[in-house]
Structure formats: C-alpha cells, structure tokens
N, C-alpha and C positions, 0 to 999 in steps of 0.2 A: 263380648262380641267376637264374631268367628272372623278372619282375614283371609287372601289367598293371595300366595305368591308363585308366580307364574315365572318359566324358563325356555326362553325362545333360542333353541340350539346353542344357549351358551350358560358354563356355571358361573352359578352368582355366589361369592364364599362370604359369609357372616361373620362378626365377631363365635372363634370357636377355641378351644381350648386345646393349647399345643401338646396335651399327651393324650386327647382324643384321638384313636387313629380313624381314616376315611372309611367310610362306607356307600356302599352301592345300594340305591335304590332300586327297590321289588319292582320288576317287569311289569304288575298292575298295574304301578303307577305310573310310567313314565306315558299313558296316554287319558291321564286326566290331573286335577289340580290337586295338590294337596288342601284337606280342612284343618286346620287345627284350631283347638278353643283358648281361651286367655289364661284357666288356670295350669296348663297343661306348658304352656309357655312360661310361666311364670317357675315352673315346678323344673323345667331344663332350659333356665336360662346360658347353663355353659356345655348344652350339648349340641353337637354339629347339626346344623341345619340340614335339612333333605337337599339335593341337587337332581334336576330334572333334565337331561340329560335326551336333545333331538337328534335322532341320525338321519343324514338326507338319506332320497330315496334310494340315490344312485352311488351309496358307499360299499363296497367291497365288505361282506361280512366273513368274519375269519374265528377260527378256532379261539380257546384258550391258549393252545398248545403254538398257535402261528402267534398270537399277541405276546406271549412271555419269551419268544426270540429274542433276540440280542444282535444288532448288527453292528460294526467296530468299522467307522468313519475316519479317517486320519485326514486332519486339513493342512496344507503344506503353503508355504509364502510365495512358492515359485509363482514369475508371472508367467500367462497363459499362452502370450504373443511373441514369448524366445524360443525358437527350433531347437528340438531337443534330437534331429534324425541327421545334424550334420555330416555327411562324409568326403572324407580328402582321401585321395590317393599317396600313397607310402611307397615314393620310390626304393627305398630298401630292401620291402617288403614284395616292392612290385604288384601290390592290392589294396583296394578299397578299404580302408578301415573306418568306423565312426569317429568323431570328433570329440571327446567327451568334453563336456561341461566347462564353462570357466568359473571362477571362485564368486566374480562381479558380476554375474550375467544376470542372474534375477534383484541384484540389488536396486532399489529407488528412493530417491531422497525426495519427501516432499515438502521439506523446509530446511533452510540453511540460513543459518546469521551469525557473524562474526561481533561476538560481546566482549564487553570491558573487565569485565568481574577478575578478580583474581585469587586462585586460593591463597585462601589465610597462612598454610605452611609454607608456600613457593617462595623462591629467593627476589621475587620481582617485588611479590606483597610484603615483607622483610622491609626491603631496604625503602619501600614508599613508606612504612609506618615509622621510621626510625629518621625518616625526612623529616615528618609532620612533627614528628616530638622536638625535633631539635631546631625546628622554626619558631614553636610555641613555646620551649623555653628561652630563646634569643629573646621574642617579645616580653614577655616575663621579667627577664631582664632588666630589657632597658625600661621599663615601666616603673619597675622597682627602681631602678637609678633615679629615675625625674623626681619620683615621689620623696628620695631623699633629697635631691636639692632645694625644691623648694620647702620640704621644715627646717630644712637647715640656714635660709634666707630670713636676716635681721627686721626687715620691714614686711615680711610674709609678702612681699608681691607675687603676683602669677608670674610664671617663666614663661616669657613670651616669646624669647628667639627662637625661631620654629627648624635652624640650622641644625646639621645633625654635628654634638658637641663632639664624633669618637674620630671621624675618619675625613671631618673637613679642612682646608687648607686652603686658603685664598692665592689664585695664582693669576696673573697679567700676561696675556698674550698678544704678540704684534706681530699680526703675517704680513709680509710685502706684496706689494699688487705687482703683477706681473707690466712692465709697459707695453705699449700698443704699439702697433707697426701697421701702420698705412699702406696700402698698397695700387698704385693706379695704372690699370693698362688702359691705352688707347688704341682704337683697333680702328680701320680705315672704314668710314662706309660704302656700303657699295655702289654701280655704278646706277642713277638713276634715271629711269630712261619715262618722258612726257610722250604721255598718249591721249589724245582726243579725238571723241566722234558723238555725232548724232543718228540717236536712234529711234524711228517712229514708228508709228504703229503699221502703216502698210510695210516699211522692210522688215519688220516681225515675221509678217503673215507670209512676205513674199520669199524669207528664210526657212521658216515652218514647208511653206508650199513646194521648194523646191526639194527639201529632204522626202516629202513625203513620195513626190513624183521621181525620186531616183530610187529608195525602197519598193515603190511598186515596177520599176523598171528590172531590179534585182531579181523579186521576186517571178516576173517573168521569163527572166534570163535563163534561173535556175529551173522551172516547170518544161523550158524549151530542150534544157539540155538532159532533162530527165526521161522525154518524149524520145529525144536523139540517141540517148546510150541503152548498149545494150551488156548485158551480163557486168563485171566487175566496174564499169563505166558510171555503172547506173545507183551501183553501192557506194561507190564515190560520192557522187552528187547527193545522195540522201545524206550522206554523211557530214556533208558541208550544212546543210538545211540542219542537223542533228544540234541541238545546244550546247551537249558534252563536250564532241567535236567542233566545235564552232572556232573561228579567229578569234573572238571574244573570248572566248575560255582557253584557248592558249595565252593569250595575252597576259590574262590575268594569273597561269600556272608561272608564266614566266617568272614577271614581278616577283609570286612569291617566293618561288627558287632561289633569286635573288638574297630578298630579304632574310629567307632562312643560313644561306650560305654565308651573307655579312655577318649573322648574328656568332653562328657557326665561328668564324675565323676576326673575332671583332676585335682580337689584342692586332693580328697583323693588319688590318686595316685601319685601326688607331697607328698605330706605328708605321703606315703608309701617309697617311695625313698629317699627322700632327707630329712624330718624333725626330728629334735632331740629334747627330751625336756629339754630346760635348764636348769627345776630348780632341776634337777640328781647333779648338782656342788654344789648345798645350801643344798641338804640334803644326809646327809649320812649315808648308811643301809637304806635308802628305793629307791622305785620305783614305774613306775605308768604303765598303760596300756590305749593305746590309738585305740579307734573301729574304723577300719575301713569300713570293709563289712561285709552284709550277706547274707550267701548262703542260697537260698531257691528257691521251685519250686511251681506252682500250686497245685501241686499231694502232696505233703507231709505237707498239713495241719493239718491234721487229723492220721499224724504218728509219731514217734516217731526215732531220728537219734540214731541207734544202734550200727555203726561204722565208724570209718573214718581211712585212708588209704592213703599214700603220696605216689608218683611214683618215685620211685630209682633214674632212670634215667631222665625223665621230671619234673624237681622241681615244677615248678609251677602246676602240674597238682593234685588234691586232688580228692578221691574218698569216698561219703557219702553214708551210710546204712540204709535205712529205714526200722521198723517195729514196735516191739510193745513189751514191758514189761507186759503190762497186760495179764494177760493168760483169762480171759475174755473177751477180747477183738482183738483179733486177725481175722487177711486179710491178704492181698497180701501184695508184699513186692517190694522194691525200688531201684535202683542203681543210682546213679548220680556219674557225673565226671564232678568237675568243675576245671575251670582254672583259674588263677589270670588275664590273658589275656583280660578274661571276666568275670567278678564276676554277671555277670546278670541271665542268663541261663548257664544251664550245655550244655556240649560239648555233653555228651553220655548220654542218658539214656536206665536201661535194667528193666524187669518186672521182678518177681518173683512169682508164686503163694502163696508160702509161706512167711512170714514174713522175713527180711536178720536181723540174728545175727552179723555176725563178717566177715572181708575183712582181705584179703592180698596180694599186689602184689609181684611177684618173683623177687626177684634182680638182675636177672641179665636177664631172658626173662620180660621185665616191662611190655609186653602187656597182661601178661597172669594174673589175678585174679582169687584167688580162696574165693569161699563165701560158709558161712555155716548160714543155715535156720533153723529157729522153730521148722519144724516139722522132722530134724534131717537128713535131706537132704544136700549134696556137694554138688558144682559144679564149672566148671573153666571155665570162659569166655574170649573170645580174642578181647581187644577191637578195635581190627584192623579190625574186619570183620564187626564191625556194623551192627550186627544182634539181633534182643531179643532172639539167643538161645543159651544154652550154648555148647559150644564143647563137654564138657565131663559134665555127673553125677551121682550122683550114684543111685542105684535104689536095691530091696528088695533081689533081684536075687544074683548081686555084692553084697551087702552088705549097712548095713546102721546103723545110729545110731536110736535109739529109743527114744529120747527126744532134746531139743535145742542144737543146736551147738554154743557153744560160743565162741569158738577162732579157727584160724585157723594159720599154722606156715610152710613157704615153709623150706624146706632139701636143702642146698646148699651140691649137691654130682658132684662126676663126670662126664663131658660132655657125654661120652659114655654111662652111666648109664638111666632108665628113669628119668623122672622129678616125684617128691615126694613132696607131703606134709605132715604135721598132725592135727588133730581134736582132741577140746577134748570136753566131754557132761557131761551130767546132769544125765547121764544114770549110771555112773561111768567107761567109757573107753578111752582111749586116742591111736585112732587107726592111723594107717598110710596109706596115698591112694599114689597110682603110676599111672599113667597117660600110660596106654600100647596105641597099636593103635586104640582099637576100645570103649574101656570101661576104667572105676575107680577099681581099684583091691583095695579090702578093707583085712588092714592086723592088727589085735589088737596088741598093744604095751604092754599096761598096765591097768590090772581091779586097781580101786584106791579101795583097802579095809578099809572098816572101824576100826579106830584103838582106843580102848579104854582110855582112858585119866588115868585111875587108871593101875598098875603094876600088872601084874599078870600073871600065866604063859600062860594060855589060850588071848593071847594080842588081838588075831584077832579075831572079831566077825563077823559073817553072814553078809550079804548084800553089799552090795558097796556104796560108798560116791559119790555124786554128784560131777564132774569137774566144775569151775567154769570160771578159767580161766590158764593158763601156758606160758612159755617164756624160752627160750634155750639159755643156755649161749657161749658165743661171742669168747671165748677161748677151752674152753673143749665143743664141740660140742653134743658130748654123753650124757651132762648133762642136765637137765632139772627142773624146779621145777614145782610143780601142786597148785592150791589154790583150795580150795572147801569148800562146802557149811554150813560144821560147823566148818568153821574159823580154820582149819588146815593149814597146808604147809608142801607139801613133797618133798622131794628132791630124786630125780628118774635118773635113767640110762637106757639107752636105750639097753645095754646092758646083764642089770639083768631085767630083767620084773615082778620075783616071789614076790618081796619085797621091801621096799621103804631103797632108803640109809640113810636118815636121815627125823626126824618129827620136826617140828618145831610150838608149842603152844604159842599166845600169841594173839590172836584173841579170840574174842567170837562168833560172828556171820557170814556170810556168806561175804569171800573173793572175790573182785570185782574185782582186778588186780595185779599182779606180771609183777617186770619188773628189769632187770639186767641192774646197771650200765654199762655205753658204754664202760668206761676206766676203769674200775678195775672190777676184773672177781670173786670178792670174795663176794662183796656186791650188794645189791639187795634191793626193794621199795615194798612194800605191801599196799594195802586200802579195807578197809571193811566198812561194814554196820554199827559198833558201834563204829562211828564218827571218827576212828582213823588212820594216814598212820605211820608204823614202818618202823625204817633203820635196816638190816640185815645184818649179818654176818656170812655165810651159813659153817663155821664151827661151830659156837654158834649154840644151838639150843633155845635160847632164843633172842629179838631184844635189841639190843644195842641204838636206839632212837628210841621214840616214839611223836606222835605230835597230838591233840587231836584238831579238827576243828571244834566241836560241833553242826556236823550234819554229816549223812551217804555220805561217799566217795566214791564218782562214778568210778572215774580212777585217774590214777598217771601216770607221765613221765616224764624220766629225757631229759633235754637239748640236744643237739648233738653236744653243745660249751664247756660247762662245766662237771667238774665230783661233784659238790657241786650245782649244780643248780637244782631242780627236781618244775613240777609244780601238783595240786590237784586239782579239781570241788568237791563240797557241793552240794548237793540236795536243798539247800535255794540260789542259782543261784550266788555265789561267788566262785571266781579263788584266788586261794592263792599258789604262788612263795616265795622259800625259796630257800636261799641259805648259804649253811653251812657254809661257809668257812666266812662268814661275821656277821653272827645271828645261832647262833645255838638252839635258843627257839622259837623266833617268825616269819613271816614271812616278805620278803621285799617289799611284795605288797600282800592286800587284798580289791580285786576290786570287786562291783556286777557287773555282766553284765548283767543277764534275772530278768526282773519283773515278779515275779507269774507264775513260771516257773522251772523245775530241771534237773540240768546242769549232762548230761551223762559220756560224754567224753572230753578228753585234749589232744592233741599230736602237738609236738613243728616241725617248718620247718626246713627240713635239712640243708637249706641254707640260706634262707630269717629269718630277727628276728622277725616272725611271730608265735601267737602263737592260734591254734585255740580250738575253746571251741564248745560243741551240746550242744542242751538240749532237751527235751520231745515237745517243739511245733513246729518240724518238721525241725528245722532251726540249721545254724552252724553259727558263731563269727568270724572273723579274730581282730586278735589284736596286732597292733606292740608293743615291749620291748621296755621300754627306757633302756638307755645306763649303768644305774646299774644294770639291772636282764641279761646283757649278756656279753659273752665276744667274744671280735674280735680278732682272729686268725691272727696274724701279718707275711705274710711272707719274708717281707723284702726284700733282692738279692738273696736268694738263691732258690733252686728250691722247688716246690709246694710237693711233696713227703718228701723231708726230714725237709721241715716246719710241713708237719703234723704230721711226727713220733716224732717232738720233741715236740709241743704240747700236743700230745699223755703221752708225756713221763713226761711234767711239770702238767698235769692233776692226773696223776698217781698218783705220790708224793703228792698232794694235800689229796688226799683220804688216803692217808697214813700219814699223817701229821692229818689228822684228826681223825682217827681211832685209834692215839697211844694215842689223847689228853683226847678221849672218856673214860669214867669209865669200865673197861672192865667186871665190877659185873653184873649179869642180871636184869635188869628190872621187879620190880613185877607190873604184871597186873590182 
C-alpha cells in the first residue's frame, strides 16, 4: 500500500543513518507530496527520508553565494543598563575625559548562601575528624572497661551503679544563708481635709448652662473685637481664636517645658528634695551649701541683678531685677519671674526703660509688684495680664522721686482702703504712693535730715541724707527704720514725720540693708560698705554685735525658720551663715559661690531650705542648707496654726536668751 507524508513549513527528521549526508529535495517536489511504495521502503530502510521544506510568501530570497556568508556574532556578559559614556572633568588635565569601566560594574550575583561544608584538606575539617575519632575511641573504651567488669563478677550480676566509676567523688556541701534585716520606715500621713456637698440634677444643668452662656458671651466678645480692629489689631484677635495660638495650648507647652526640664535635670532636683548631707552628724557648728541652679536669661548678661522678690502666696515662684550699679553705665532695665518648676527660663518677662532697683510683691494681692527704677520712677505690674506695661506709674505731674529708688515696701491696710505702698531714694524722701483708679497719688512721709554727729544746739543741718534702704517692723506697724548713705540709722514713725525717734551711729560708710527680726520686734540686722553686719537693739542706740567679713556687705537676711539664723554676701563672692544661738563669733558656713564676681543680694525661701544669692554678672544662685544652718518646724498631731504660734513662741525666747547672755555695754566702733 502507498502512504503520504506531508510537511507543513517545518522538517520532520526519521530515524536516518549518521554517515548519510543531508540532501535537498528537487524543486518539483517541494509543491506536491511525495508517493512512495512499501517495497521501495522496505529496500531503504536506513536511507534519509525526503524533507519538504515551505517558504512563506514574504521571505527574502537570496543567492547561494549571500546563504554560504558567515557572519561572527560575539556575545558579551556586560549588563545593558551600566553607562558606559561616563565623563568627569580632570583638573590636571583641565578637560573632560571619559571614565573607564570599573572591574564590578557588570557583575550580578543572583544567588548567595553561606554553607557548612568543609573541604576535606582544610585545617578546620582536620581537626573536626580527629575530634570524632578521639570521642569514638573514649566510648570504645569505656565500653570495653564495663564489659570486663562484669566477666570478671563472681555471681555474673548486671553492673547496675549507673555512677561514673573514673572521675566520681562524693562531696558534702553547706552554704550559709545570709540573715535578714528588717527594715521599717514610718512616714507621716498627710493632712486630711472632709469635704461634702450635694449635688443635683438642676445645679448640673444650671453649671452646664452658665458655662455655655459665658462661651457664648466670649465668643461674641471676640467677633466684636474683630469688627473693631483694624490691620495688626485684627491678626491678633484671629490669633487668639487660632487653637495653636490659643491660652490652652500655651498652657499645655508650658507643663510640658516643665516636665522636660525635670526630666532634663532630675539628679539635681532629686537632690533638691530628697538629699541630705551626712557629714552635718560629724561636725558640729558648722555647715555647708550645696548649688543647685542658676537663674539666668539671654538679656541679662551684660546687667547687673538689683533685686529679688519671693511670691507670698506661690512659693516657688521668685522674681529677679535687673539693672545697674554703675552710674556710668546705665540702660534699660529687666524683670524676670522664675519658678523652681522650671529653673531654665523665666515664666514672665517685663522691660523697663530704666534700670529696676528694687521689687516687692503684696502679700496678700501676690499678683501685683511694685518696682522702683533709677531714674526715680514707680511702677506696679500685674503679672496676671502678661503684658510689658505697667498698670500703674508714676510720672512728673503725680509726682516722683528725683534720684534711684532703692527699696520699695507694700502697707498692709484695710480691704476697703486703697492699696498703698512706700519708697524710699537717694533724694532724701521716703514717700507713700496709693494706687487710686486712674493714676499713683505720690504722698511725702518723711525728708531724712542730716544730723550732725557732734552735740550742739543747732543739731540739724541743711540738706537731706540720702535713703538707702528701710524695713517696717512686723509688730508696731507705724514703725520703721531708714539706713542712708553716711552710715546712720534712724528710727522713724509714720506718724511724727517732723523728726527722727531715735539715731542710731555705729556705721561708717554707706548702709546697704536693714532688716527686722521675724520673731522678736526689738532686734534688727544692718550691713554696710565697711565690711561689717551689726545686731541691734532698737532701744540701744548703739549695736550690741558686731561681725566684720572683711569685704563690703551687699545684703543681710534673716531665716523664716529661725530667730538666730541670719545669712550675708561679700563683694569677694562668699555667702557667710551664722547662727547665734550655736556660734556667736564666727560663722557656720563660709562658702564662695561666684568666681571673679560680687555677690549683691541674699534672701532665704519661705518654705523650701533654699537659700538664694545675685551677683553683678546678671545671674542668681540657688543653694540648698544642710541640716545645721536650718531648722524644721515640727508639727506633730496638732493643728498647723497652733504649731506655728508655738514655734513662734520658742523662737522668741531664743532671742531673749540670747540678748540677756549678750554684754549689754556698747560696742566701740
């Protein structure tokens, strides 16, 4: 039978015989099928089968002589997506040259695995083979060991102790238990205060309701004052309305300033609360003073801290004075409020054009300060308003002083009354300002006259004495003494203004601070320019101690713990704490605190044992007491009033115990 094998543009290759060579089929054929018969097949079964071979229509037909070309293709590894036209400039060269080639630039790894294997010659595979052998004949060993023990056993029993017979040794150990130590603190608890109310459902509503009618009153307030301003007025007011801007988000940057700056400095504020120094129990009559912060700003490099000021009611909050001593060298002038909260930056700052002398807040309004300036200028700020201006001040019209004001001292009067304070200057007056509703009413007290130091009946001469500094005693409120500038002290009523109650000589040079024990309304502290602080006794007209520091004394202050504790600044940048009742010559601590620097002011915390120091290069001190320069008010069970009037009462007697021990002859100076 005849077959047909057919080829649709592809060759089909047969079993054919590998020294057949190929052949081309006749151009007759390639456009019909081949016939072939069975014996014809059978007769070349191992000769190559025909291939039928389609060219499409659209293939390029080409010579013999184009087919038996040769074309020489080189294929290369390089990848296709590495610039091979880099060119960098050749400063050398001073021209562009190409960049040739790097060695890694076409290389790509597309599998990487870090394996165990190790060659068999290597020193690693070595010494692993020669492990394995020398563990396998150990075991060998000891296998062979057993096996001879037990043939060697009379009753053949199994060898049961499963102990190992080569390297065991029984041994008995007894550790000691450490003993225990108990430990129990008792800590005070705190004060607890009973509060009860009832609360119903309409004072809910009618609390809800009145919040809601004061935000919508706000809300109007602000829309009215947005209508009313015009240009930066009106940026303001959007400003406030702004959430970024908002009181609520200051509030809240505060806090966290706070809490970053604690975290920031949390050894010295552990060491402000909680550290004591122990070696207070190994010596005794003395003390030491341990720094903690200091307050300082950008702005008051270049000033001088004139005064500092503690807040009645906010203990932690202190307010510093910048300005200037030098009278050749005088500017603008500085307010900070800083707070222990945050010892980094002040809370408040206010400007002044003129230099700030002296600060004082009211005791009992704490927001209100009043400040007196250089150029003899009041003024009373609210620091509630957070504003650089002052409520009130005074000006030539009111009234004013003609030279520095150097202290200033609120009037605790009656509520219904206005709010009062007094000044006293350099001018020689010690006037009184009242605070009406629109201005400073300026009222003279007292001209300080100059009083001759020789007896004679003409006492009083021409001119007035400089004020330097004054302080109103704590008891008899009418009373007052003045210090001034050629080392006098007088002792003044508010009442007599014509003439001084009492002189008190024993100064040379110009008096820097007066200050009235807190606990006994007799005695009083003085420091002057020639090195010395005197204890007074404001019936004496002479001082009953005297303490010679050996450099000009900036300020004095006594304790708010003690009625024998007072502390003193040196111009050579030492703090010297005495306390009478322990040392009545020398002092219980003399510490420097400023390098190449002179220490202005001291004043002790009302409640924290904190005692802070200024000096002349713009910066203030904090310094905790150790536990000899203070004492802790103990109140025990009973209530917080009548622990402090007894206090009050054992402080007293102190001063009086001291004061009868004291030589009552005067002191020649």
């Amino acid at each position: 039978r005849p077959f047909i094998t057919t080829d649709e543009g592809l060759s089909v290759m047969r079993r054919v015989k590998r020294s057949a060579p190929l052949r081309k089929a006749p151009r007759e054929t390639e456009k019909h099928c081949s016939v072939m018969t069975m014996p014809d097949i059978e007769d070349n079964v191992y000769q190559e089968p025909y291939r039928l071979i389609k060219i499409p229509s659209e293939q390029l037909e080409l010579t013999d002589a184009e087919l038996s070309e040769e074309h020489t293709r080189v294929l290369t590894a390089n990848d296709p997506n590495v610039p091979n036209n880099i060119t960098k400039y050749n400063y050398q060269s001073r021209s562009y040259k190409v960049d040739a080639p790097g060695a890694l630039d076409h290389l790509a790894i597309h599998l990487s695995i870090e394996g165990s294997l190790l060659h068999n010659e290597s020193l690693d595979a070595r010494e692993q083979t020669s492990y394995c052998q020398k563990t396998k004949d150990e075991l060998m060993e000891s296998k062979k060991a057993i096996d001879e023990h037990v043939k060697g056993d009379e009753d053949g029993a199994i060898f049961e102790n499963r102990k190992n017979q080569f390297n065991y040794s029984e041994r008995a150990i007894q550790t000691f238990n450490n003993p225990f130590r108990e430990r129990c603190i008792s800590t005070r608890p705190p004060a607890v205060v009973d509060y009860a109310g009832v609360v119903s459902q309409w004072e809910i509503y009618d609390r809800y309701l009145s919040d809601y009618t004061m935000k919508l009153a706000e809300q109007r307030m602000l829309k009215a004052q947005e209508r009313s301003s015009v240009g930066p007025a009106a940026s303001s007011s959007v400003r406030d309305t702004d959430m970024v801007h908002s009181e609520r988000m200051c509030s809240a940057l505060r806090i966290l300033e706070r809490i970053v700056n604690q975290n920031a400095g949390d050894e010295i504020f552990q060491d402000f609360k909680y550290w004591e120094d122990a070696s207070d129990a190994f010596r005794d009559g003395e003390g030491s003073l341990l720094p903690l912060w200091r307050f300082h700003t950008g702005r008051s490099k270049r000033k001088q801290v004139t005064a500092l000021a503690w807040n009645p009611k906010f203990s932690d909050m202190l307010a510093a004075g910048f300005g200037s001593y030098d009278f050749m060298r005088q500017g603008t002038g500085m307010i900070c409020c800083f707070s222990l909260k945050n010892t980094s930056s002040p809370e408040y700052t206010f400007l002044t054009e003129s230099g700030v002398m002296c600060l004082s807040f009211h005791p009992i309004q704490c927001s209100l300060l009043a400040v007196g300036c250089y150029d003899g200028l009041v003024m009373v700020f609210d620091i509630r308003l957070k504003i650089n201006h002052p409520i009130y001040t005074s000006s030539i019209q009111t009234g004013k002083h003609t030279d520095p004001v150097w202290q200033v001292h609120w009037q605790i009067e009656d509520v219904a009354k206005e709010l009062s304070f007094f000044s006293v200057s350099s001018d020689g007056r010690v006037a009184n300002w009242s605070m009406s509703k629109n201005e400073l009413k300026m009222e003279p007290i007292m001209q300080l006259k100059l009083v001759s130091s020789i007896e004679t009946d003409d006492a009083l001469l021409s001119g007035l004495a400089g004020g330097c500094c004054f302080d109103f005693n704590h008891v008899a409120e009418y009373l007052f003494i003045v210090g001034t500038e050629e080392g006098k002290i007088h002792k003044c009523s508010k009442a007599y203004s014509g003439q001084y109650l009492q002189t008190y000589e024993g100064h040379h040079m110009a008096v820097y601070a007066v200050r009235w024990n807190p606990f006994h309304h007799q005695v009083f502290l003085s420091s002057s320019a020639d090195w010395t602080v005197k204890l007074w006794d404001h019936e004496c007209s002479s001082p009953i101690m005297s303490f010679d520091l050996g450099n000009s004394v900036g300020d004095v202050a006594w304790s708010p713990c003690s009625s024998t504790v007072f502390a003193a600044v040196a111009s050579d940048g030492k703090v010297h704490v005495f306390d009478l009742a322990a040392n009545k010559h020398e002092p219980l601590c003399e510490q420097k605190v400023a390098k190449r620097a002179r220490l202005t002011h001291v004043s002790f915390s009302p409640c924290d044992p904190i005692l802070v120091v200024s000096d002349d290069r713009g910066g203030a001190s904090a310094l905790k007491l150790s536990p000899n320069l203070r004492v802790v008010v103990n109140q025990g069970e009973s209530a917080p009033g009548l622990a402090q009037r007894a206090h009050c009462k054992e402080q007293f007697d102190h001063m009086n115990r001291l004061l009868a021990s004291i030589d009552s002859s005067p002191l020649e100076t």
